[in-house]
KOLSE-523830 format. One record per residue (C-alpha): residue number from 1; x, y, z; residue in one letter. Coordinates in nm, 2 decimals. Layout:
BEGIN
<site><seq>NUM</seq><c1>X</c1><c2>Y</c2><c3>Z</c3><type>A</type></site>
...
//
This chain:
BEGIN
<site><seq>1</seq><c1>1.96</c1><c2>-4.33</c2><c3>-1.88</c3><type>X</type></site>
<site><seq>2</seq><c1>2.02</c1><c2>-4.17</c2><c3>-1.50</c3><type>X</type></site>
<site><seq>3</seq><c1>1.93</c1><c2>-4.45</c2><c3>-1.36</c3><type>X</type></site>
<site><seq>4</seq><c1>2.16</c1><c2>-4.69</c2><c3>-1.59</c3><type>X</type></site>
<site><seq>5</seq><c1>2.45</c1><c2>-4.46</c2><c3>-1.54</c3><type>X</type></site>
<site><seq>6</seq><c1>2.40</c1><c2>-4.46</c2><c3>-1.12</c3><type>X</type></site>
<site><seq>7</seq><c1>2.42</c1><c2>-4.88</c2><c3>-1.16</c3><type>X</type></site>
<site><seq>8</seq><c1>2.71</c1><c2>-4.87</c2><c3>-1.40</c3><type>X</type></site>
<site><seq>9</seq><c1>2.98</c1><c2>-5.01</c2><c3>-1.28</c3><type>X</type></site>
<site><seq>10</seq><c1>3.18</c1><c2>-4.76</c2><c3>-1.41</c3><type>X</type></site>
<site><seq>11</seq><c1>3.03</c1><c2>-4.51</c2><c3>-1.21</c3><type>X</type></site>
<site><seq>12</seq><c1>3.18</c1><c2>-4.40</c2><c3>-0.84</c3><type>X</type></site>
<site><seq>13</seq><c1>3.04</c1><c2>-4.57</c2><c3>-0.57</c3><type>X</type></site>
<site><seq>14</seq><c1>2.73</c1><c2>-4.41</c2><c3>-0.41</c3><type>X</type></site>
<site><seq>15</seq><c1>2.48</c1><c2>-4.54</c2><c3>-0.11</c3><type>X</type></site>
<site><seq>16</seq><c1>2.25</c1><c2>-4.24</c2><c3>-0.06</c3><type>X</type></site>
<site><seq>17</seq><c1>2.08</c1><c2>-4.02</c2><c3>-0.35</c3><type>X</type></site>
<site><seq>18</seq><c1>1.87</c1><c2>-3.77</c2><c3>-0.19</c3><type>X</type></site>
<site><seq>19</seq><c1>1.60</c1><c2>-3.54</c2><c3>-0.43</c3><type>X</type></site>
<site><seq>20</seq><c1>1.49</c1><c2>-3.22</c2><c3>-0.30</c3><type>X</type></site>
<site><seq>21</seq><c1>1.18</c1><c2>-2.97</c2><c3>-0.39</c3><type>X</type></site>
<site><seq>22</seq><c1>1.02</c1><c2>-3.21</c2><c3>-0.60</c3><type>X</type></site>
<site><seq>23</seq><c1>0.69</c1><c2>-3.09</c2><c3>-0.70</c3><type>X</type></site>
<site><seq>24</seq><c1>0.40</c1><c2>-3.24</c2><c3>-0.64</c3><type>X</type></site>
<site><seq>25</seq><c1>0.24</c1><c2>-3.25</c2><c3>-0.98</c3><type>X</type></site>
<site><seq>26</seq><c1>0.59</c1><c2>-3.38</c2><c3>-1.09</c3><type>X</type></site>
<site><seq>27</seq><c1>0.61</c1><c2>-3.67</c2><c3>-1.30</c3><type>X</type></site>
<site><seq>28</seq><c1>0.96</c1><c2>-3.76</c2><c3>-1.11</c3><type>X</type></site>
<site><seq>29</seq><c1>0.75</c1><c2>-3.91</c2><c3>-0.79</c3><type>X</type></site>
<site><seq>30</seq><c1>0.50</c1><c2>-4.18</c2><c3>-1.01</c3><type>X</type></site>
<site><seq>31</seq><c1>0.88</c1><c2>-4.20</c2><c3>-1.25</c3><type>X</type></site>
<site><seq>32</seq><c1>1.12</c1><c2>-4.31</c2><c3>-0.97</c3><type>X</type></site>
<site><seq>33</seq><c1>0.93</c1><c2>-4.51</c2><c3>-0.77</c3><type>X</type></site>
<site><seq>34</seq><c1>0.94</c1><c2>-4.75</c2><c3>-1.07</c3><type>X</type></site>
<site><seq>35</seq><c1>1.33</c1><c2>-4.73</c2><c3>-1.15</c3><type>X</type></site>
<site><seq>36</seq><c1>1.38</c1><c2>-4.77</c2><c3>-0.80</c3><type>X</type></site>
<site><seq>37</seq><c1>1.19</c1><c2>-5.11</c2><c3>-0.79</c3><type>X</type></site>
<site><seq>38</seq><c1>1.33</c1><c2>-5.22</c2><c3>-1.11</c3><type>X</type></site>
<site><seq>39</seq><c1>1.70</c1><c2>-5.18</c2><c3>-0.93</c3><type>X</type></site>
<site><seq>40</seq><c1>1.64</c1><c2>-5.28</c2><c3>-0.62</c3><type>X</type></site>
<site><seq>41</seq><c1>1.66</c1><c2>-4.98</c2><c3>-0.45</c3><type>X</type></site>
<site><seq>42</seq><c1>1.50</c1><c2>-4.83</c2><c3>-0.14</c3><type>X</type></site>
<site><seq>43</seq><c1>1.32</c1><c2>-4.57</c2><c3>-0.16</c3><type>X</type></site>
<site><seq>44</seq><c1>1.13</c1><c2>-4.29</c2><c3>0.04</c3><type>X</type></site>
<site><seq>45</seq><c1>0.91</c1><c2>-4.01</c2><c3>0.00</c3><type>X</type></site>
<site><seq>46</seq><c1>0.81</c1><c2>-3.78</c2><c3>0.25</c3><type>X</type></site>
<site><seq>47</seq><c1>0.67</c1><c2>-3.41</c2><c3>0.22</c3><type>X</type></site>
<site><seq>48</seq><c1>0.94</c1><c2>-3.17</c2><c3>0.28</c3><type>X</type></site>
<site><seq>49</seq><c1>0.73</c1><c2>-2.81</c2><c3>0.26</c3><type>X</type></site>
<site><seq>50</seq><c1>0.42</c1><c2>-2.67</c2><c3>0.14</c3><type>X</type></site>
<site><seq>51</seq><c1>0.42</c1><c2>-2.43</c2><c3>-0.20</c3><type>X</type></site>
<site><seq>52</seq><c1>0.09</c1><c2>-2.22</c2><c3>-0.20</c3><type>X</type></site>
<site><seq>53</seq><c1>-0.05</c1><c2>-2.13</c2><c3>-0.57</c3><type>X</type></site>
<site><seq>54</seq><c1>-0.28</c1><c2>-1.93</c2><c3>-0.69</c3><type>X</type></site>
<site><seq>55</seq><c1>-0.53</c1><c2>-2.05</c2><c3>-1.00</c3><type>X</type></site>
<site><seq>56</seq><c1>-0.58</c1><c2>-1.72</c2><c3>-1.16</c3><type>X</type></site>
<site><seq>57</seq><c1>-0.93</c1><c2>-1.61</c2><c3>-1.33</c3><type>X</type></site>
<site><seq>58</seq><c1>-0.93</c1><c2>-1.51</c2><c3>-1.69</c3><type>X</type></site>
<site><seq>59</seq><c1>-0.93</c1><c2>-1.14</c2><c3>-1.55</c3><type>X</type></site>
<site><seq>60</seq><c1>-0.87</c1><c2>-0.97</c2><c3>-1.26</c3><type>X</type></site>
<site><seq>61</seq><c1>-1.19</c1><c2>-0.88</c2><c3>-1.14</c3><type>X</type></site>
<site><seq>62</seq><c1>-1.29</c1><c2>-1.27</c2><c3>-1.19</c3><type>X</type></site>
<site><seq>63</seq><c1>-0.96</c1><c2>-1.36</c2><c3>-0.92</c3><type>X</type></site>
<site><seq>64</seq><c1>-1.06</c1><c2>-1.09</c2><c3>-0.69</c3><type>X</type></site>
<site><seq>65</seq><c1>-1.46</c1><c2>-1.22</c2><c3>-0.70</c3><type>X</type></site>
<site><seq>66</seq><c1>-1.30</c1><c2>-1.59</c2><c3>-0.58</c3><type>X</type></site>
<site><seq>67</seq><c1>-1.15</c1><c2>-1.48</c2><c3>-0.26</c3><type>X</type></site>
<site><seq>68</seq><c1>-1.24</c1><c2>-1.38</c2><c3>0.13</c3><type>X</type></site>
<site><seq>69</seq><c1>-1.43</c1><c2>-1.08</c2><c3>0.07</c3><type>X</type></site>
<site><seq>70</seq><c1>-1.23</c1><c2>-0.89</c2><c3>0.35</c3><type>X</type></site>
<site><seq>71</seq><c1>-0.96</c1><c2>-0.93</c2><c3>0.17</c3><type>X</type></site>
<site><seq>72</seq><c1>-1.14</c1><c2>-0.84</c2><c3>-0.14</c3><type>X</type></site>
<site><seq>73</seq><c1>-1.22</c1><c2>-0.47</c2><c3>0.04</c3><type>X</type></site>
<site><seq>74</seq><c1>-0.85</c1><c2>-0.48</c2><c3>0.16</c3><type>X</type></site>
<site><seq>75</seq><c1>-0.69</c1><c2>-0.51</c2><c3>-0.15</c3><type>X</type></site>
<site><seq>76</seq><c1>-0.93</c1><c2>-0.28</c2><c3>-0.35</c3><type>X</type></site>
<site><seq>77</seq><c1>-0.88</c1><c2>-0.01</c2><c3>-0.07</c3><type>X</type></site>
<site><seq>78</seq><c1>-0.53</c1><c2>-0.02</c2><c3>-0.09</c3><type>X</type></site>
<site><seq>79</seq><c1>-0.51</c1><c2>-0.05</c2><c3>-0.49</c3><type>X</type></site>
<site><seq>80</seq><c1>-0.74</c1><c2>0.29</c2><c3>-0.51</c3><type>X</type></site>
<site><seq>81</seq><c1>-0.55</c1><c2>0.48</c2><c3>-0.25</c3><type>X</type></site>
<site><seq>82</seq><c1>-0.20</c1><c2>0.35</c2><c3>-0.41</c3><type>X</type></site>
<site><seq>83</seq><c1>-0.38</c1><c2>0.46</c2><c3>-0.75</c3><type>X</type></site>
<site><seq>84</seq><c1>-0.46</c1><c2>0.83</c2><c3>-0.59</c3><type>X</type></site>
<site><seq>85</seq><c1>-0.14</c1><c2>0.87</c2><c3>-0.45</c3><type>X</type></site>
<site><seq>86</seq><c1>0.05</c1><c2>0.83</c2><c3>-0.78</c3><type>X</type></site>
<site><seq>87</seq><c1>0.17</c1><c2>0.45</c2><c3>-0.72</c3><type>X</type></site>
<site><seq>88</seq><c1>0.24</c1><c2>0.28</c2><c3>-1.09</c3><type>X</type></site>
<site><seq>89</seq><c1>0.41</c1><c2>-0.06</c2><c3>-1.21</c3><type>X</type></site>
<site><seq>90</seq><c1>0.73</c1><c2>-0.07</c2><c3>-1.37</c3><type>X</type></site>
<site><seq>91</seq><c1>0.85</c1><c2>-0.39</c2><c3>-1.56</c3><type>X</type></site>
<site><seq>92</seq><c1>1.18</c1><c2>-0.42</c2><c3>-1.67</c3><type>X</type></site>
<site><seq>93</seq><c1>1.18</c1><c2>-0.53</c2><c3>-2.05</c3><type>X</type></site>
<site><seq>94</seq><c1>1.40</c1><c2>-0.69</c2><c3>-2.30</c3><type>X</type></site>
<site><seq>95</seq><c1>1.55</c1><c2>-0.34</c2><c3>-2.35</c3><type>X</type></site>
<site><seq>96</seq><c1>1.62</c1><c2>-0.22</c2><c3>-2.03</c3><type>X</type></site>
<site><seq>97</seq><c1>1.95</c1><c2>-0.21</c2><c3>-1.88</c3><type>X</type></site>
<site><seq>98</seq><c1>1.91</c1><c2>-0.54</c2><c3>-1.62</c3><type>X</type></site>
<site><seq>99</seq><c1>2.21</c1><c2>-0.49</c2><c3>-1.45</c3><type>X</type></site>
<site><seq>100</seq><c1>2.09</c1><c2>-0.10</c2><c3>-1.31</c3><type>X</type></site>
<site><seq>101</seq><c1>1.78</c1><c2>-0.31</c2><c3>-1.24</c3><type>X</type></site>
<site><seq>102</seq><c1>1.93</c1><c2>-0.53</c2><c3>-1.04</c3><type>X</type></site>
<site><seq>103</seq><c1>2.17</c1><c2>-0.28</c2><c3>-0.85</c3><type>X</type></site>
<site><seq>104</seq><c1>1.77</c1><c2>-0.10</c2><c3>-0.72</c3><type>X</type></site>
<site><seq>105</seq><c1>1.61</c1><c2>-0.47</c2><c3>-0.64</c3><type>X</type></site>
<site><seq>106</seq><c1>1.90</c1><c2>-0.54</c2><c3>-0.42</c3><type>X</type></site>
<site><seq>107</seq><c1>1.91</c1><c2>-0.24</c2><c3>-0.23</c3><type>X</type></site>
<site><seq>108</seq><c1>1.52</c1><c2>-0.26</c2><c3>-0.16</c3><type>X</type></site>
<site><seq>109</seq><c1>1.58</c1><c2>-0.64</c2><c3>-0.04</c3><type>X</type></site>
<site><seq>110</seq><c1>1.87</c1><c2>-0.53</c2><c3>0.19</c3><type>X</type></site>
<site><seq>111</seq><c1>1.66</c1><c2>-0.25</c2><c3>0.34</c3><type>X</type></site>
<site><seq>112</seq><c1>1.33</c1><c2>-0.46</c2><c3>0.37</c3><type>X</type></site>
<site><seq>113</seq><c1>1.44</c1><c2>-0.65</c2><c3>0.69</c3><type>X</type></site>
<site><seq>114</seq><c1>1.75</c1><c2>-0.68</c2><c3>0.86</c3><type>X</type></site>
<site><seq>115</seq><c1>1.77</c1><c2>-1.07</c2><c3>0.82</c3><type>X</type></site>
<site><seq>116</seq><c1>1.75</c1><c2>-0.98</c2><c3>0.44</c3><type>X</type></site>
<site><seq>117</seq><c1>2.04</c1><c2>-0.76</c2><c3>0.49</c3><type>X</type></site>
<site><seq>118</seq><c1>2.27</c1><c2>-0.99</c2><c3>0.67</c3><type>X</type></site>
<site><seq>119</seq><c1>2.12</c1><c2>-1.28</c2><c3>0.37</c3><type>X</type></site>
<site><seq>120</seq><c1>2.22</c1><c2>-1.05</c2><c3>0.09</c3><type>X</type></site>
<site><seq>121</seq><c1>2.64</c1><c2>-1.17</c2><c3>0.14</c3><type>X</type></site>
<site><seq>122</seq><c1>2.86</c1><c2>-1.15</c2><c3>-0.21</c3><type>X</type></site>
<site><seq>123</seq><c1>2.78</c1><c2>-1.46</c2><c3>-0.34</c3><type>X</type></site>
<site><seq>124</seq><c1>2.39</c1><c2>-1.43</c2><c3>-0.30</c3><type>X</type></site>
<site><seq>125</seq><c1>2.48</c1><c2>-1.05</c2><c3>-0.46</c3><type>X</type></site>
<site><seq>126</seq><c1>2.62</c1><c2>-1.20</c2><c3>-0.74</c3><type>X</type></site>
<site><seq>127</seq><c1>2.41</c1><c2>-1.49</c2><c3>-0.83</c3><type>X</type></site>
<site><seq>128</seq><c1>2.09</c1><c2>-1.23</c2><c3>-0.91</c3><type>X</type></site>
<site><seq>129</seq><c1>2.30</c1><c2>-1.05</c2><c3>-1.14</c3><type>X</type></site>
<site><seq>130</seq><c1>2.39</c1><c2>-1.37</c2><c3>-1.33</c3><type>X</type></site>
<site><seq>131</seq><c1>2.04</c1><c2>-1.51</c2><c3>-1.29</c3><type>X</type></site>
<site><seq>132</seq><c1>1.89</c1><c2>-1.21</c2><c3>-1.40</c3><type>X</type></site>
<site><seq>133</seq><c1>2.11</c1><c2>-1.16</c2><c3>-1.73</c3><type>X</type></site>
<site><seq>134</seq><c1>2.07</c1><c2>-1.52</c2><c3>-1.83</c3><type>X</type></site>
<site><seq>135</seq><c1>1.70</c1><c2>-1.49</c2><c3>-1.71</c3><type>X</type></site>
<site><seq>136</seq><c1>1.62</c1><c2>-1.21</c2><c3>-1.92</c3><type>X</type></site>
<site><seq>137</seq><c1>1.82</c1><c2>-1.35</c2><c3>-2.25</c3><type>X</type></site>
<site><seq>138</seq><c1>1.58</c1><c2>-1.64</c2><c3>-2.18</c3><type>X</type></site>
<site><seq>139</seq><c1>1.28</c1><c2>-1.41</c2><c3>-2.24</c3><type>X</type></site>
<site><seq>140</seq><c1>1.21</c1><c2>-1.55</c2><c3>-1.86</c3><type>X</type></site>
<site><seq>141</seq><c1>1.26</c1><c2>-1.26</c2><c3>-1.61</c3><type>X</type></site>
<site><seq>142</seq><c1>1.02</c1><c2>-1.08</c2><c3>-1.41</c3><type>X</type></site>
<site><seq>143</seq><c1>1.15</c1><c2>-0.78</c2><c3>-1.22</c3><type>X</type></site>
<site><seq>144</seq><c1>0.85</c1><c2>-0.58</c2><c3>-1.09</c3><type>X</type></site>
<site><seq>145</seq><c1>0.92</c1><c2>-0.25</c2><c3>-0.93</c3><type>X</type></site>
<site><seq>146</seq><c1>0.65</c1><c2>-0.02</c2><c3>-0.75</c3><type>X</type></site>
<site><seq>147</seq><c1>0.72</c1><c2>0.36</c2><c3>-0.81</c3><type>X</type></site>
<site><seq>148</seq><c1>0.55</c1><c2>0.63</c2><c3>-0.62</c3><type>X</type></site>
<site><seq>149</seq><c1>0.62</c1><c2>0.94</c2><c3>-0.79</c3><type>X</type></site>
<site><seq>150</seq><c1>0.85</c1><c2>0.80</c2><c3>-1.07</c3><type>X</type></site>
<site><seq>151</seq><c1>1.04</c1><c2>0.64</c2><c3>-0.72</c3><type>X</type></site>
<site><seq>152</seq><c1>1.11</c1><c2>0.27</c2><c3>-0.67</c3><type>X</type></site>
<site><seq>153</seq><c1>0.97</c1><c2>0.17</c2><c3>-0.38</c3><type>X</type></site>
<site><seq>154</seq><c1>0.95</c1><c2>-0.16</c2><c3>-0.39</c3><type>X</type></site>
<site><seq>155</seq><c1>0.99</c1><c2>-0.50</c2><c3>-0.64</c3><type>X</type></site>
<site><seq>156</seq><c1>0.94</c1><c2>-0.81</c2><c3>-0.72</c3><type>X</type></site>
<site><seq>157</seq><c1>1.21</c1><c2>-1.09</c2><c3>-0.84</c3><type>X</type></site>
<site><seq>158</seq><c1>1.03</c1><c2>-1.32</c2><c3>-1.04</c3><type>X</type></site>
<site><seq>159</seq><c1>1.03</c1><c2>-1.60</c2><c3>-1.29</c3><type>X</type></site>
<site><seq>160</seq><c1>0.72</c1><c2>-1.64</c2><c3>-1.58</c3><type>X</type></site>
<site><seq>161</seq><c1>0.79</c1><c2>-1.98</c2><c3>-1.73</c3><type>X</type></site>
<site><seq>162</seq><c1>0.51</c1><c2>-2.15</c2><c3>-1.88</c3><type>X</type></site>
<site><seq>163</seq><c1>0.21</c1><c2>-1.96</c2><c3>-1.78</c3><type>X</type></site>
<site><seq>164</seq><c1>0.27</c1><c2>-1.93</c2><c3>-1.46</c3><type>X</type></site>
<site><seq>165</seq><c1>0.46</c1><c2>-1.64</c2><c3>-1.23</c3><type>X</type></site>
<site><seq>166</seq><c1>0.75</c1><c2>-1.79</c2><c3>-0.97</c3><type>X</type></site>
<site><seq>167</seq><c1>0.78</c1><c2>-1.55</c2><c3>-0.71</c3><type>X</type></site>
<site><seq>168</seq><c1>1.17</c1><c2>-1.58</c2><c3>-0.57</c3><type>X</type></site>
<site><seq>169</seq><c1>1.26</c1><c2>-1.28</c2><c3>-0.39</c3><type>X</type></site>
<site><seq>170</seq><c1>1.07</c1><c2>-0.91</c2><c3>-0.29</c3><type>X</type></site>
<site><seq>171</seq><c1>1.26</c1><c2>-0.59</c2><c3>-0.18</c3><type>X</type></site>
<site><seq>172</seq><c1>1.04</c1><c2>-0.33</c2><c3>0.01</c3><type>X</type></site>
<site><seq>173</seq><c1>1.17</c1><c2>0.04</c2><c3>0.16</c3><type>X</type></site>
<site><seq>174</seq><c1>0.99</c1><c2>0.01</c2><c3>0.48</c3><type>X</type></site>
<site><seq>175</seq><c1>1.05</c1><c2>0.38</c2><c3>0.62</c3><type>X</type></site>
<site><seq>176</seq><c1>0.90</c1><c2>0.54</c2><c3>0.29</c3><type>X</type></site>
<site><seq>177</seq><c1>0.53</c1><c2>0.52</c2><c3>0.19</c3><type>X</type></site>
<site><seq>178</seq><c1>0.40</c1><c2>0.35</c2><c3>0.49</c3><type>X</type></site>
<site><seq>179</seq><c1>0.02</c1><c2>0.45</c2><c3>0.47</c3><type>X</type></site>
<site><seq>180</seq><c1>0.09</c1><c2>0.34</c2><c3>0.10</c3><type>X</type></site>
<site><seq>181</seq><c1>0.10</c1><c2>-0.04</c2><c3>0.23</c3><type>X</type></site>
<site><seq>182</seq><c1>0.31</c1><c2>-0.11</c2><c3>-0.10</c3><type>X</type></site>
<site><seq>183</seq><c1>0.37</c1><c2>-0.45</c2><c3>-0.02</c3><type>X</type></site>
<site><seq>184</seq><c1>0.05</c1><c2>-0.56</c2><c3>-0.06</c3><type>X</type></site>
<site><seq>185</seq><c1>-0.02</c1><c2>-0.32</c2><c3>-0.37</c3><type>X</type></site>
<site><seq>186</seq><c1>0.26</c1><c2>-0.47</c2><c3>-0.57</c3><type>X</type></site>
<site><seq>187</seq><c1>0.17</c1><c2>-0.83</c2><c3>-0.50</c3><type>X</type></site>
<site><seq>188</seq><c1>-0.25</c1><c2>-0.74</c2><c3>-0.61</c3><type>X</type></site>
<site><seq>189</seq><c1>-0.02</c1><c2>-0.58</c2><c3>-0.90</c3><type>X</type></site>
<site><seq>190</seq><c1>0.17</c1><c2>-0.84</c2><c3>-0.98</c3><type>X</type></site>
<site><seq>191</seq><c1>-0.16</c1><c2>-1.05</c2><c3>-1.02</c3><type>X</type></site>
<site><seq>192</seq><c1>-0.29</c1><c2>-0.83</c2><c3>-1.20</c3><type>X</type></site>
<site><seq>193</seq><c1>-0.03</c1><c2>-0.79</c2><c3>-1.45</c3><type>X</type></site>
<site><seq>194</seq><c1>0.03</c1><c2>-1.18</c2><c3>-1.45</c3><type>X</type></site>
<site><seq>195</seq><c1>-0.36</c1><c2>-1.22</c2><c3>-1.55</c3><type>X</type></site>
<site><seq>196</seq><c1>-0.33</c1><c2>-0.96</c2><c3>-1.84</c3><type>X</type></site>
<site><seq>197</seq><c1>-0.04</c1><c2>-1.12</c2><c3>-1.96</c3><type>X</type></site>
<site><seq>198</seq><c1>-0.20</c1><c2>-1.48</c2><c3>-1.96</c3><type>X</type></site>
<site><seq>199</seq><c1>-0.08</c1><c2>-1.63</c2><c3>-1.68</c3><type>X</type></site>
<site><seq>200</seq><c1>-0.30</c1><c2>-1.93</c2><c3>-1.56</c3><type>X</type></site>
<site><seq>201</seq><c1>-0.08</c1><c2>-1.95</c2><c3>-1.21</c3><type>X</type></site>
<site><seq>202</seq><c1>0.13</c1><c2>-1.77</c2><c3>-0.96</c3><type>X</type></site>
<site><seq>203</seq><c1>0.32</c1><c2>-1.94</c2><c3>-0.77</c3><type>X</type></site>
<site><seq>204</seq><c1>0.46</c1><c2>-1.77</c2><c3>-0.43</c3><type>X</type></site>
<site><seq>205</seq><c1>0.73</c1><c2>-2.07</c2><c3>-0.39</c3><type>X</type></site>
<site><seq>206</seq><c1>0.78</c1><c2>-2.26</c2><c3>-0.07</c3><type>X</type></site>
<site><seq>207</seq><c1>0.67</c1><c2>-2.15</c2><c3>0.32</c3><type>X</type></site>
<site><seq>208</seq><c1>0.34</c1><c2>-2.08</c2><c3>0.44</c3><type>X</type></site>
<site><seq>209</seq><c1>0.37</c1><c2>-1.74</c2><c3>0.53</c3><type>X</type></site>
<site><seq>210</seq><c1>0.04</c1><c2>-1.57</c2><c3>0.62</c3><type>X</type></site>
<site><seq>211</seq><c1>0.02</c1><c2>-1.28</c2><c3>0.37</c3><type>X</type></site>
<site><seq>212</seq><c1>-0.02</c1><c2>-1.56</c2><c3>0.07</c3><type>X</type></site>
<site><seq>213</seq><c1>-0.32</c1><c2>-1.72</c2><c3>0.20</c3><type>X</type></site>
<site><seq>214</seq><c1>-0.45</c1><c2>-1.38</c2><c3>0.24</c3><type>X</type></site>
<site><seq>215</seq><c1>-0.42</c1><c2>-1.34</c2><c3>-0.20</c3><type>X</type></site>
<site><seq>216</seq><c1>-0.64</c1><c2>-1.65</c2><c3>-0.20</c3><type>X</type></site>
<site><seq>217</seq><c1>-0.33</c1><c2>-1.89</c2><c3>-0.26</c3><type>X</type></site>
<site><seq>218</seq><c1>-0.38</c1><c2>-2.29</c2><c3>-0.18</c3><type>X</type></site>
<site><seq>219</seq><c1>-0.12</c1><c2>-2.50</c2><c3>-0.07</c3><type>X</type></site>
<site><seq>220</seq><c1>0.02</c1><c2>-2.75</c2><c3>-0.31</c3><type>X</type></site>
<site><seq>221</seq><c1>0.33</c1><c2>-2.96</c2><c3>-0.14</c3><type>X</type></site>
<site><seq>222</seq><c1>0.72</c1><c2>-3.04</c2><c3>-0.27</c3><type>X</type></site>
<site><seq>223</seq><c1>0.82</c1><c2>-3.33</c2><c3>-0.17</c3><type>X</type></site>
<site><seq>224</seq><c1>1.18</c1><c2>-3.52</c2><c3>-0.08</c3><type>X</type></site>
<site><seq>225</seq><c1>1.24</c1><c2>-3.81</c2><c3>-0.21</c3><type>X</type></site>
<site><seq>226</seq><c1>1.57</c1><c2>-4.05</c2><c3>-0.09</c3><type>X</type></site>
<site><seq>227</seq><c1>1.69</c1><c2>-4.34</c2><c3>-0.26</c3><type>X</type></site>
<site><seq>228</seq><c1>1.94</c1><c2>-4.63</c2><c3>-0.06</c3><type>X</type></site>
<site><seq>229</seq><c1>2.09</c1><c2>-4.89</c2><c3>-0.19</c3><type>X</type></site>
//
């Protein structure tokens, strides 16, 4: 029906139609090909960024048993000192007042990094509050916080949609708990509380930065796909 609208002549005149962060498990690149041909169309695919996954165990013992066993002692290490030192997960429910929530994820993401700080402009500001209200009227929202000492240290900005975690956004206080390495404990947390909940993915989103691979994540790809008349 798209596709019949876009050749209508009816619609406004177009050349170029240009799809982004298409998945690539997505039906849309075996789907438009097709249309495309049957148009006359040209069209183009090419891979625009990798997406690493993880394919979580039925527990959390079984996920920690299928990656690099340094990292294995690494996390465990950390977990048991975090553990020690008071460290807990917080999840914001149905209940909870998301806007407060909100107001202590965005000052952790401003003070993680100063190129978060300079990100976070109004707009940005206040799209999470309206993503995160309509998010958690969804029953979809997943704002994790770490507290040390009934403190919020650091969080988590995520999506659970159909079994699997998306992970959007983090917010870390970098001159507090240092020793505490709480970036890596609330992402093993996170896991953790994705398996219990039964999760079958988590997905850390798009880029290849190194700490993912370091969970045991694999890269899928999203792709780009452009269409020309």
């Amino acid at each position: 029906a798209v596709f019949e609208a876009f050749h209508s002549p009816d619609f406004p005149q177009w050349h170029t139609l240009d799809f982004c962060n298409v998945p690539s498990a997505s039906p849309t690149r075996t789907i438009l090909p097709k249309l495309v041909a049957k148009y006359g169309y040209k069209w183009q695919e090419s891979v625009q960024e990798v997406c690493p996954i993880i394919k979580l165990a039925d527990t959390f013992d079984g996920y920690l048993d299928g990656i690099d066993s340094k990292q294995r002692r690494e996390i465990n290490r950390k977990l048991r000192r975090a553990q020690a030192s008071g460290v807990r997960l917080r999840a914001v429910g149905a209940e909870d007042d998301v806007k407060t929530a909100v107001d202590q994820f965005l000052t952790l993401l401003q003070s993680s990094t100063f190129e978060k700080r300079d990100w976070l402009n109004d707009g940005r500001r206040a799209l999470f509050y309206d993503v995160a209200a309509a998010a958690q009227k969804a029953n979809t929202l997943q704002l994790l916080f770490v507290e040390v000492n009934g403190e919020r240290a650091a969080a988590l900005f995520n999506f659970d949609y159909k079994g699997r975690i998306w992970v959007y956004n983090s917010g870390l206080e970098p001159n507090a708990y240092g020793p505490l390495s709480l970036g890596v404990v609330l992402t093993a947390m996170a896991i953790e509380y994705a398996i219990e909940n039964g999760c079958s993915e988590f997905d850390f989103l798009r880029g290849n930065e190194i700490y993912k691979y370091r969970f045991g994540a694999q890269d899928t790809t999203i792709h780009r796909q452009h269409i020309t008349k």
